[in-house]
C-alpha positions, 0 to 999 in steps of 0.5 A: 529529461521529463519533469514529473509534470510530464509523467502520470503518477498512480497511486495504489491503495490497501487493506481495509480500504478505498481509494478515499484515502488518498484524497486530502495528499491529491488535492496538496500534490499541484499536479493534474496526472493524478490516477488512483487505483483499487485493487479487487476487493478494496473498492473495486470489483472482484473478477471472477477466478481473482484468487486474491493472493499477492501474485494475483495482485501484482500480476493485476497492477502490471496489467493496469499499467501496461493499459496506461502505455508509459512509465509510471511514477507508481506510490502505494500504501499499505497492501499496495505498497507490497505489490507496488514494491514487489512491481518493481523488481519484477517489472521496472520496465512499467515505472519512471520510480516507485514509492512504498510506505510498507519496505520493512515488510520485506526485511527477514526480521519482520514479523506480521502483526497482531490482526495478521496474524489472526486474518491467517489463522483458519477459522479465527480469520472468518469470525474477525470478519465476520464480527466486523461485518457484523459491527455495522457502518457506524461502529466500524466507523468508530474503530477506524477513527480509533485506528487514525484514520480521519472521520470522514474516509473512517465512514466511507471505508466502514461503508465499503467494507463488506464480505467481498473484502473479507475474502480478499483480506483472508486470501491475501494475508494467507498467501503471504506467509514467512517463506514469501517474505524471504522470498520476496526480500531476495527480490530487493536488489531488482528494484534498483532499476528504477528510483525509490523512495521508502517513506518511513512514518515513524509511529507505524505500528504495523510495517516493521519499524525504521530499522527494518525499513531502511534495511529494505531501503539500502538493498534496493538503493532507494531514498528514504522520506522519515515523516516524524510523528505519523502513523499508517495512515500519514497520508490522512494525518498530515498531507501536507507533509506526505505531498511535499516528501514526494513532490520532493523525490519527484523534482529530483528525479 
């Protein structure tokens, strides 16, 4: 059997950021197959005719991988937990296993939060960007701080924040209501195929909750990792803790 030496790990990351996020747990990992990937919009550019939703965001994860030719162990946070998950339960095929950090999204009784909602909402969502973008790089860099978010990624994401991004915080958000949750949760059972693993930090505020996660959990047949104390960003906060829970999965494996 393939240590997870053997196996490129990929990680995926979301809204409203830049794969800087995950550089601190790279660098705790202790393996050298280590690939980031930005979906459109969030550090990368945006093709033209990318609609942005989360179909289009999981049918451009499926093409990444298929150009990597071998199965992955896929990790993804915050939106790219949702396609990282959605992934596999559609295409295990591309994955040696997967990690999320947002499986509570997928419970029914999970109720997008606050600024989701508003990112939903026609016309209310535009001016949200817009007041951001008008906020400028230091100001924003300010409110990530206040978010949890580490100074140092807060000022490189503040600085790749711009209307591209904007457009593809609304499209995505608008594309996922409540019936796409229901029916992304009747999916669950699919992801089944290949390991999981739902990390769980436990002061998130906006994935659900433990309970919701572990309901996730259980209907995919994944292990769950809880990292007490850390909040959405865990993998700035503490990644120290965030590499040992995965490196933990992997040697199992």
């Amino acid at each position: 059997m393939a240590s997870f030496s053997d196996v490129p790990a990929v990680l995926v990351h979301g809204n409203p950021e830049t794969a800087a996020v995950w550089s601190p747990m790279v660098a705790e990992l202790g393996r050298g197959d280590v690939a980031t990937l930005s979906p459109p919009g969030f550090g990368a550019p945006v093709p033209a005719g990318f609609a942005a939703g989360a179909d289009d965001y999981v049918a451009w994860l499926a093409a990444e991988l298929e150009a990597i030719g071998e199965p992955v162990d896929l990790v993804g946070h915050d939106w790219g937990g949702n396609f990282v998950l959605r992934l596999a339960c559609e295409r295990p095929d591309l994955l040696r296993s997967w990690c999320t950090d947002t499986a509570g999204v997928f419970a029914p009784d999970y109720v997008w939060h606050e600024m989701s909602q508003l990112w939903q909402t026609p016309g209310a969502g535009e001016e949200a960007v817009a007041g951001q973008l008008a906020m400028g790089v230091a100001a924003r860099a300010t409110l990530y701080e206040s978010l949890g978010i580490t100074p140092t990624v807060a000022a490189e994401l503040a600085g790749a924040f711009d209307d591209s991004m904007g457009r593809c915080i609304l499209a995505v958000y608008r594309a996922s209501p409540k019936a796409a949750l229901t029916e992304w949760a009747a999916l669950l059972p699919a992801a089944a195929a290949r390991p999981g693993l739902v990390v769980i930090p436990t002061e998130d505020a906006y994935t659900g909750g433990e309970t919701l996660h572990r309901w996730s959990a259980q209907r995919a047949s994944a292990r769950v990792a809880t990292l007490e104390g850390l909040g959405h960003w865990w993998m700035l906060q503490d990644p120290a803790a965030g590499a040992a829970a995965l490196r933990k999965f992997w040697d199992a494996l």
